[in-house]
N, C-alpha and C positions, 0 to 999 in steps of 0.2 A: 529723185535726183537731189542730191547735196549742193544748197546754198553755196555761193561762194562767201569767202572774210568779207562781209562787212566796212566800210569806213565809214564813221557813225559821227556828225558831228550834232550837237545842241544846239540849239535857236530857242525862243521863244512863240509860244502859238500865240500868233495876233489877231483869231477868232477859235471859235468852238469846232477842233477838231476830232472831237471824241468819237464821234461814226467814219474817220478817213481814216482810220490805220491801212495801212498800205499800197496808199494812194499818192500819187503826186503833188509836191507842196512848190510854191513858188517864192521866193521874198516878196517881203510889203512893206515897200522902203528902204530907207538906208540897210546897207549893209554894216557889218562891222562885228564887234564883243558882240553886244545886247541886239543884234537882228532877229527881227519876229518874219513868220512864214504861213503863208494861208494857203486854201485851197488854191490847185491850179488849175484854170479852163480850158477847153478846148480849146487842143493843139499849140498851148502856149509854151513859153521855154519854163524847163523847170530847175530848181537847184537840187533836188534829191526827190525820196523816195520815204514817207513818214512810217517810223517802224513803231511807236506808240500810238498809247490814244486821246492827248493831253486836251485838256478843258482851257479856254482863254485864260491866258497868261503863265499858263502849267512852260515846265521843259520842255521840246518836240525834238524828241533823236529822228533823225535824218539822215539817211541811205546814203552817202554822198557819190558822186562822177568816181570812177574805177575802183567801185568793189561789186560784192552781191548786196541784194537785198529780196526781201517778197513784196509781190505787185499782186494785186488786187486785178482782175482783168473785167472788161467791160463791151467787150465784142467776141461773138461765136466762132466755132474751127480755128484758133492761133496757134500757130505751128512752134516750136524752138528756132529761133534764131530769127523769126520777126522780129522786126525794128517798132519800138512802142512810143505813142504818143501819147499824152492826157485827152480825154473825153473832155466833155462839161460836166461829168460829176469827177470829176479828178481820178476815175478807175485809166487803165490802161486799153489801145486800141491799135490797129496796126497802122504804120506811117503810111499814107497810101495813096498821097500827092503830094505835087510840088512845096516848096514854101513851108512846109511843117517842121518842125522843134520836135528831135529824137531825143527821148529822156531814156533810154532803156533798151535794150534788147534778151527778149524771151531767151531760157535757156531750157523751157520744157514744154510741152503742148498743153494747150487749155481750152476752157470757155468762157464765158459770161459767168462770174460771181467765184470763178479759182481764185486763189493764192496763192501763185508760181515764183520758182527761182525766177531771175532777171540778174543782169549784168548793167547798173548803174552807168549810163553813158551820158553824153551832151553834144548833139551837130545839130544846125540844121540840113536836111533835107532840100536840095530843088536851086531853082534857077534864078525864083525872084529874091527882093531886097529881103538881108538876116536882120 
C-alpha cells in the first residue's frame, strides 16, 4: 500500500532520537519557530509522527495531523483502520480504552516491529477529562 502526502513540519530534537524513527514524538515545551520534540509515552497526546532519525539538537521532520506518514508498530494482529496510540517506547498500539490520545490510524495490517502506512490524526478517545 502507498503512503499518503505527507505534511512534514521541523522541530528541533530536544533528546537523542536516533533509534525513534517512526515513532511518535511529543513537544517539550513551549511551542513555537524553535520548538524541540522528544519521545512520546504511553498513550500520551502526540503532535506527529518522526520520519528522521536526528541526534539532540539535529532537525526532527515530523509527520504532522492530516497527512500520511510511516509508524513504526509495537503490538501484534493490527488490522487497517485501527485507531493508534504511543506505547512507552513511542512505537504504535491500538487505542483500546477510554481516556487515550489517538495520534494515527493504521492504513494496512501489521505486527510488532512493521513500518506501516498510517493517516497522521489527533482526538482523544473516551469519556473521562482531555
Amino acid at each position: 500500500m502507498s503512503m499518503r502526502e505527507p505534511i512534514i513540519k521541523t522541530f528541533i530534537a530536544g533528546e537523542d532520537l536516533s533509534s525513534y524513527q517512526y515513532c511518535f514524538v511529543k513537544y517539550s515545551g513551549a511551542q513555537g519557530p524553535n520548538a524541540a520534540v522528544v519521545k512520546a509515552g504511553a498513550n500520551e497526546k502526540s503532535c506527529g509522527i518522526l520520519q528522521n532519525a536526528p541526534a539532540s539538537g539535529e532537525p526532527a521532520e515530523v509527520a504532522i495531523m492530516g497527512g500520511g506518514a510511516m509508524c513504526k508498530l509495537g503490538e501484534a494482529s493490527m488490522s487497517a483502520g485501527d485507531l493508534l496510540t504511543p506505547t512507552s517506547a513511542s512505537t504504535a498500539e491500538q487505542v483500546d480504552a477510554d481516556a487515550e490520545w489517538c495520534g494515527a490510524i493504521l492504513e494496512e495490517d501489521g505486527t510488532t516491529g512493521d513500518v506501516k502506512a498510517v493517516y497522521v490524526t489527533g482526538f482523544h478517545n473516551g469519556k473521562s477529562d482531555a
